[in-house]
N, C-alpha and C positions, 0 to 999 in steps of 0.2 A: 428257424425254430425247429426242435427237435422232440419228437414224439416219442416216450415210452407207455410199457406197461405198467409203471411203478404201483401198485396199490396204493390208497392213500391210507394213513392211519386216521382215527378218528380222535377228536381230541375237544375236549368239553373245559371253558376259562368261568371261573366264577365270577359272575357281576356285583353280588353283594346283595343285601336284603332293606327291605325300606318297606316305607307306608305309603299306600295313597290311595283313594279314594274308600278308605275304613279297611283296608285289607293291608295284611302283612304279603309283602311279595315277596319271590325268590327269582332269581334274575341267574343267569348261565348264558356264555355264549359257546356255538359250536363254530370253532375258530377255523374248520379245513374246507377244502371247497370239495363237500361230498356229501349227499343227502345221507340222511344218518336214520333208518326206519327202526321199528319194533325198540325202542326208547323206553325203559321202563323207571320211570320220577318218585323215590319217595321222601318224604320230609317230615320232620319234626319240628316242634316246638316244646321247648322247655323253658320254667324261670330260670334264670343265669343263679347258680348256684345249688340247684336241687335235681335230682334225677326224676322226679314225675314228669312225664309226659304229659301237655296240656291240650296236642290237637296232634293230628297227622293227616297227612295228605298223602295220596298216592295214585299215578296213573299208569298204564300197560299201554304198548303199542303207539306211541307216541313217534311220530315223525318230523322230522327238526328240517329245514332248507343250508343248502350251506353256506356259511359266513355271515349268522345267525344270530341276531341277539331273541332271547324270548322272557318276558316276564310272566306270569304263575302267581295270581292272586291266589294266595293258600289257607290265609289264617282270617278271620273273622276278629279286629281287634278290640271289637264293642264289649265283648265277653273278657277281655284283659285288663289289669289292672295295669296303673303305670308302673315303670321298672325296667329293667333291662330284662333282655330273653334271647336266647340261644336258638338259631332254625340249624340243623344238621339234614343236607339233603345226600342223598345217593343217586346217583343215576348208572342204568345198569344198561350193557349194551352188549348183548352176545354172552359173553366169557370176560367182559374186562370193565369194570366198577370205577366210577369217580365220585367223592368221600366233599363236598364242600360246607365248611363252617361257618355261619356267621352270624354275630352280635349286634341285635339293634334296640335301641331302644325308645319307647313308648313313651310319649309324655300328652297325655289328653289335652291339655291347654295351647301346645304346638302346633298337632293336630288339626283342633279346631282351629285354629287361626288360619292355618293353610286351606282349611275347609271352607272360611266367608273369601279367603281371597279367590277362592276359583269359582266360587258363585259368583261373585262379583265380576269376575270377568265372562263370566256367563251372562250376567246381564249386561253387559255392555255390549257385546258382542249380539245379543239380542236387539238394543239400541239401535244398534249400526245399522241393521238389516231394516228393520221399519224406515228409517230414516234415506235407505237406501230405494226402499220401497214407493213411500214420497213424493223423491225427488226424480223417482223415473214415471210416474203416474204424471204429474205435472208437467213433464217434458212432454208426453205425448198428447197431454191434455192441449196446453199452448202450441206448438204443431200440430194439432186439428183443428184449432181457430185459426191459427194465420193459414194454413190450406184453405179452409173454407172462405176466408176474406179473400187471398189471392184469387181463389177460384171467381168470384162474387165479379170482382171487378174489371177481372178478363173478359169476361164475358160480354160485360155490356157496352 
């Protein structure tokens, strides 16, 4: 194996943008294996077709790990109508700008449907645990009866 000085460059891959849990996210990976500090994230949201700006996001100072995925709940989409909508992020870093696009679209009835399935497995997963709880309560309930019998009968 052979060691250089090479510098790494730094290099930012777009994930793409989605919903989940009522938030519009923004997703970026930092593809090089090199901590990447003072990060500066801004983001917009537009309808897909109109230039008003509907929310923005923006942080300073952001420090990324490398070979990095990160999601960035940015947009609140309780206030959005359905449709489609445009996020355009920037991330700044030193002296050198990465520009990423993406189109996602909103549909409240989709949403919510992915919304009971993951409570639903909320509860279940709640289920498990009680059920877990139980059956080890019970284990050690009946191992301290037959303790106490074995012990009983040794003895005498």
């Amino acid at each position: 194996m052979k060691e250089n000085n090479k510098e790494l460059s730094t290099r930012f891959k777009d994930n793409d943008s989605f919903v989940k849990n009522n938030y519009i996210n923004v997703s970026f990976r930092n593809d090089v294996a090199k901590i990447v500090n003072n990060i500066k994230i801004e983001s917009t949201l537009k309808k897909e077709g109109s230039d008003k700006v509907l929310d923005t996001f923006s942080v300073d100072k952001y420090t990324m790990a490398p070979n990095s995925d990160i999601e960035i709940p940015m947009f609140d989409k309780a206030n959005l109508d359905d449709g489609n909508y445009i996020t355009t992020t920037t991330i700044t870093n030193g002296k050198k700008n990465w520009k990423f696009t993406s189109k996602i679209k909103l549909d409240s009835k989709e949403t919510d449907d992915m919304d009971s399935i993951v409570e639903s497995n909320k509860e279940d997963s709640n289920n498990k645990f009680i059920i877990m709880v139980y059956i080890v309560i019970v284990f050690f309930l009946l191992t301290s009866i037959l303790y106490f019998i074995l012990k009983k009968y040794k003895f005498k």
